[in-house]
C-alpha positions, 0 to 999 in steps of 0.5 A: 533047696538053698536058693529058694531057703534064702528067699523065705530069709529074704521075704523076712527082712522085708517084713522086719524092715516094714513093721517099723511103720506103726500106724501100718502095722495092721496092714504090714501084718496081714499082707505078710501072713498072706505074703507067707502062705503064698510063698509056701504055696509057691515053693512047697509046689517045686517038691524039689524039682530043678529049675531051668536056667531061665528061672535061676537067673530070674530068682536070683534077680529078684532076690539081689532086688530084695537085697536092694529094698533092705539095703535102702533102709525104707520101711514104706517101700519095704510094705510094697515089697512085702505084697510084690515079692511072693507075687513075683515070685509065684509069676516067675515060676508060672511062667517057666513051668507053665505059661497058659497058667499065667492070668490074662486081663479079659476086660476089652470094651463092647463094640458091638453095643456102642454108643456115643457119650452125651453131654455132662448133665446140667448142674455139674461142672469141671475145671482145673486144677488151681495153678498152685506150686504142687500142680506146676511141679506135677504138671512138669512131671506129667509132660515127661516124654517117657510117660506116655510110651510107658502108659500106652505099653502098660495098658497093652500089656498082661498082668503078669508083665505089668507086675513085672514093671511095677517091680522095676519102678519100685526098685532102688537100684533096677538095672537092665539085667534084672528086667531081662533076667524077669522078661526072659520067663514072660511070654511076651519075650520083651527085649532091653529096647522094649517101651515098657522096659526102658520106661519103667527103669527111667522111672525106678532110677529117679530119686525116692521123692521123685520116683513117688511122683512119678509112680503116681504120674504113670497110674494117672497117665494108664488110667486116662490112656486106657479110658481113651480107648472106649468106643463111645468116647473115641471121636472126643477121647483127649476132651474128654478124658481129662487129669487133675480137674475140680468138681462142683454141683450148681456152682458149689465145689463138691470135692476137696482136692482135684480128681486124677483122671475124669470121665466128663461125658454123660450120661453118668460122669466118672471121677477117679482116684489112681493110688500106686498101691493098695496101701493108698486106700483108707477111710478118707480117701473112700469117704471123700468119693462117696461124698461127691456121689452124695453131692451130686445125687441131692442135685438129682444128678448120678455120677460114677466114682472108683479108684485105680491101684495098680497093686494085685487084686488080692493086695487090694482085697487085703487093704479093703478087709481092714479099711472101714470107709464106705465103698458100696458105690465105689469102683476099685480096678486092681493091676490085674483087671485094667482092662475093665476100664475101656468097657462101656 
C-alpha cells in the first residue's frame, strides 16, 4: 500500500500549495474536505488488492503529474488540482477493475420532435465584440487550428476521457507518456496520434498565461460545437451559433461584457458564460446573467442564460453551495453532462 500511501501525501501538498490563495480559502477548504473523503473512499475500496499493470503506470503517472503542479509553484493551478486528482484517480481505477461503472454523458437531442428555429424575437439584438486589443489577441487564439479537432473530439467524447484531457491541459509539463499511461485504462483505448490527445498536450505545453487563454478558447469552442449539433439549428449552425457577441434590448446594451457563445434563434435566445473551472463561478458572474434575463423580460422578451464549467459536477455543486448570486433561472452544464447542450 506504499504507492497509494504516497498519493494521500501527494494530494496534501496540492492542498497546502493552494491555501495560500486567501480570498479562496473557503472554496480550497471545501473541495479538499470533499477531495479527501473521496480518496479514502477510492482507496479503502482496494482492501489491498493488487493492481494490474495498466494501473501501475497510470497512478504513477498521475502522481509524477502531481509532483509537476507542486514543483510549478502555482497555487491557483494547485486549486484545480485539489478537485481533479482524486476524480482522476477514482477514474483510473474504475476503469481497470470496472469499466461498465465508468459514467456515460446520455444528453443526445430529440430528433424525433424537431423543429426549426425561428427568428431572434423583436427588440433583441446581437453584435460583436469591439475590436478592441484583448478581442484581436483572443481572436488569434480562437482561429488555432488545433482548436476545433480538440473541440470536436471533446464533445464526442465520454466524461471519463474528457476528465482525462482537462488533466492533460491542466498539466505544467504533460507528456506523451502520461496521456498513454491514463488512455491505456479508458475504454475507448485512445492511441498518441488521437485528436483529443495530441490537441490537449499542445494545449497543456503552452506557457501559464497562454495555457489560460486557451483553456478558455477550448470551453468557448465545445460549447459552440456541441450547440451546433441540435436539429433544430442544423440548416443555420455556423449563423447561428456565434462566440464573443454584445447583447442589447431596444437599442440598450444590456450585458457588460460580450457573451462567449450565443444561441441567436427564437423562439428563446440563449446566452452562455463557459469558465474552465468551477472556481469561475461567483456572485458577479451569476448576478450579471440574471440581470440580462431581467433585462430582456421588461421588453416582454424571455431569454435562455446558463453557464458551461468543464469542471465535474460535484466540483460545481461544491462552488454553487457557497456562492451567493442568483441562480434559479441559470442553466449551469458540468464536464460530465455536455451532451445536454445539443437537446432541444
Amino acid at each position: 500500500m506504499m504507492q497509494l500511501d504516497q498519493h494521500r501525501g501527494m494530494f496534501r501538498e496540492l492542498v497546502t500549495l493552494g491555501e495560500g490563495v486567501e480570498e479562496a480559502l473557503d472554496y480550497t477548504q471545501l473541495i479538499s474536505e470533499n477531495g479527501e473523503r473521496d480518496l479514502e473512499k477510492t482507496l479503502a475500496a482496494l482492501a489491498g488488492r493488487d493492481l494490474p499493470p495498466a494501473a501501475t503506470r497510470a497512478l504513477e503517472a498521475l502522481h509524477a503529474a502531481g509532483g509537476r503542479v507542486v514543483a510549478a509553484n502555482d497555487p491557483h493551478r494547485a486549486i484545480d488540482w485539489i478537485a481533479t486528482y482524486p476524480r482522476l484517480l477514482t477514474t483510473l481505477l474504475v476503469a481497470a477493475f470496472n469499466p461498465k461503472g465508468l459514467p456515460a454523458d446520455h444528453g443526445a437531442a430529440n430528433a424525433s420532435s424537431v423543429a426549426s428555429a425561428t427568428r431572434v424575437p423583436g427588440g433583441i439584438a446581437f453584435t460583436d465584440a469591439p475590436r478592441d486589443g484583448r478581442a484581436v489577441v483572443y481572436s488569434g487564439i480562437q482561429a488555432d487550428p488545433i482548436l476545433k479537432p480538440l473541440a470536436q473530439a471533446i464533445a464526442a467524447a465520454s466524461p471519463a476521457d474528457r476528465l482525462m484531457a482537462r488533466a492533460l491541459m491542466g498539466d505544467p509539463e504533460p507528456d506523451q507518456s502520461t496521456a498513454v499511461a491514463y488512455a491505456s485504462l479508458l475504454p475507448s483505448k485512445r492511441g498518441p496520434s488521437d485528436s483529443l490527445i495530441v490537441g490537449a498536450l499542445i494545449v497543456g505545453g503552452k506557457a501559464a498565461q497562454s495555457n489560460a487563454q486557451y483553456r478558455g478558447a477550448i470551453v468557448e469552442a465545445t460549447t459552440a460545437e456541441i450547440l451546433k449539433r441540435r436539429p433544430t439549428l442544423a440548416r443555420e449552425a455556423e449563423r447561428l451559433v456565434r462566440r464573443e457577441r454584445r447583447f442589447s434590448v431596444d437599442g440598450a446594451s444590456a450585458d457588460p461584457h460580450p457573451f462567449d457563445v450565443t444561441v441567436e434563434a427564437g423562439p428563446v435566445p440563449e446566452l452562455w458564460d463557459c469558465k474552465w473551472g468551477a472556481r469561475g463561478l461567483d456572485d458577479s458572474l451569476l448576478a450579471e446573467l440574471e440581470d440580462a434575463r431581467i433585462r430582456a423580460a421588461g421588453a416582454g422578451v424571455r431569454i435562455a442564460i446558463g453557464i458551461v464549467a468543464f469542471d465535474s459536477a460535484a466540483t460545481v455543486a461544491a462552488r454553487l453551495s457557497i456562492v451567493r448570486g442568483p441562480r434559479e433561472q441559470t442553466r449551469v452544464i458540468t464536464l460530465d453532462t455536455l451532451n445536454r447542450l445539443a437537446a432541444c
